[in-house]
C-alpha angles and dihedrals in degrees: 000000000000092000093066093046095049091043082055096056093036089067093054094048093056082067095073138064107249108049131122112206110227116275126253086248095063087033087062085041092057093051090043082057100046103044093055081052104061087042088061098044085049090057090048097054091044097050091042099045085063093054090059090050093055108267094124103213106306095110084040098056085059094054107046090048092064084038091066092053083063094043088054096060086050091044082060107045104039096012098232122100099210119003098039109184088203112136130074147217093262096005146336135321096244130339122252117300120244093235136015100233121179125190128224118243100177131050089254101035115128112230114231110221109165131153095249093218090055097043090058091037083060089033096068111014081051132014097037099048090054099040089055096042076055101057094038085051096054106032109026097070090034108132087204098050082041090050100054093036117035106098100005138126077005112194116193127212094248096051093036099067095033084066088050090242115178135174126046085320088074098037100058086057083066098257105129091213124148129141093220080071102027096049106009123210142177110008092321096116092064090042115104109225141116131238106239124223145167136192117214089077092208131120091270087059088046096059097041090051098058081047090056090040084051095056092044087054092060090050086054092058106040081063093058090047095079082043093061103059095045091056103055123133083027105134121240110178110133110204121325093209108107088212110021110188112248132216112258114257151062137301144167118212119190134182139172112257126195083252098034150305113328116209131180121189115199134185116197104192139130100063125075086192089057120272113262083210129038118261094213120013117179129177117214091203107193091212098053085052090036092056093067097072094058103079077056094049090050101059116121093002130108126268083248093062100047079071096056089039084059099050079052096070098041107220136186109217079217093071091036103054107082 
């Protein structure tokens, strides 16, 4: 969520005459962070799309326990599990750190000390690749998945972008869109990856298409890893100011989430000098838009299955209460 705010700003900071544009280091850095991103929210959703149709944690459990690996790596480098406020205006808050070290904070606890580089080197060529073949393995043949989810909460093209859906919520209605291809950012253009789409528009489609997503993330990053290793030394500190003063202007910066596309729309005016705050600030939240094609989706189906609709779409109450 960082990454679409600070390309906001960015934009308003190119206006001016002083500004460094990150470097391709911390560039590298942003979609390292992202992608991994978008792997552990699609674990989530699986896992927990499972829950709503009845297995009671058990595929979540697998997928959470390959989710924490990620969350590890997150946890060392911006010191924050979930949430991480990582990225900065110009770059990033600090570069990755040599070693993952852990302290222990009990008389029992085992103390983490990996080479950073090698742990995410194992991380996707390995333990990613195998968690995601698992979960296709066990839950895509499935008669029961396919019986709760073939043909249900179906959404087609036409509605679906009528109702401004993103995410993978639009694309397994058949519709290729992702910002990272329509309005390219970061290092995205160079990077080799498809933009993965399906065409029933049902729950079934829903849940295969995060596993494909999934799959394109880790090519993604197997193509950052070598990046990474020539870049090294490379600074990629944004700026160090608490409060820079901005241009004055306008600007949009999107990106594409794991549920959609995230936008921020932010107005710097009031002050010649450059506003320290923006004047206007609003957040495009992809679950909140996502949400208004469910009464739709419902129509015809079982109370049991407007559980499962709703899994579908993958939604974050955060972006939804308003």
């Amino acid at each position: 969520n960082n990454h679409g705010y600070a390309l906001a700003v960015e934009q308003l900071f190119a206006t001016g005459n002083k500004w460094n544009p990150p470097s391709y280091r911390a560039e590298c850095i942003r979609v390292l962070m992202v992608e991994l991103t978008r792997i552990v929210n699609h674990y989530w959703a699986i896992g927990f799309l499972l829950n709503d149709l009845g297995a009671f944690f058990t595929p979540a459990l697998y997928a959470i326990a390959e989710r924490e690996k990620i969350l590890d790596f997150f946890e060392a480098t911006a010191g924050a599990r979930m949430m991480c406020n990582y990225m900065r205006f110009g770059g990033l808050y600090k570069d990755l750190p040599e070693r993952m070290h852990s302290v222990a904070n009990l008389i029992n606890d085992k103390v983490r000390d990996f080479n950073t580089m090698e742990y995410l080197s194992e991380l996707i060529n390995e333990r990613i690749p195998r968690s995601i073949d698992e979960l296709d393995e066990f839950l895509t043949a499935s008669e029961i998945i396919k019986s709760r989810t073939v043909g249900v909460g179906y959404l087609p093209p036409e509605m679906a972008i009528a109702y401004s859906a993103a995410g993978p919520l639009l694309r397994a209605s058949g519709v290729p869109y992702d910002v990272r291809r329509a309005d390219p950012y970061s290092i995205y253009p160079e990077l080799e990856f498809d933009v993965a789409v399906r065409y029933n528009g049902d729950i079934y489609d829903r849940y295969l298409i995060r596993l494909d997503e999934m799959r394109e993330s880790v090519r993604i990053l197997k193509q950052i890893l070598p990046r990474l290793e020539k870049t090294k030394g490379e600074p990629v500190a944004g700026i160090s100011q608490y409060m820079p003063r901005v241009p004055m202007g306008e600007s949009y910066g999107r990106v594409e989430n794991p549920k959609g596309e995230l936008g921020y729309y932010v107005v710097s005016a009031g002050d010649e000098k450059g506003p320290q705050n923006p004047w206007r600030y609003h957040v495009r939240a992809p679950s909140f838009i996502n949400l208004t094609a469910l009464g739709p989706m419902c129509v015809g189906h079982k109370v049991a299955d407007v559980v499962a609709i709703l899994g579908s779409i993958d939604i974050v109450l955060g972006e939804t209460d308003r």
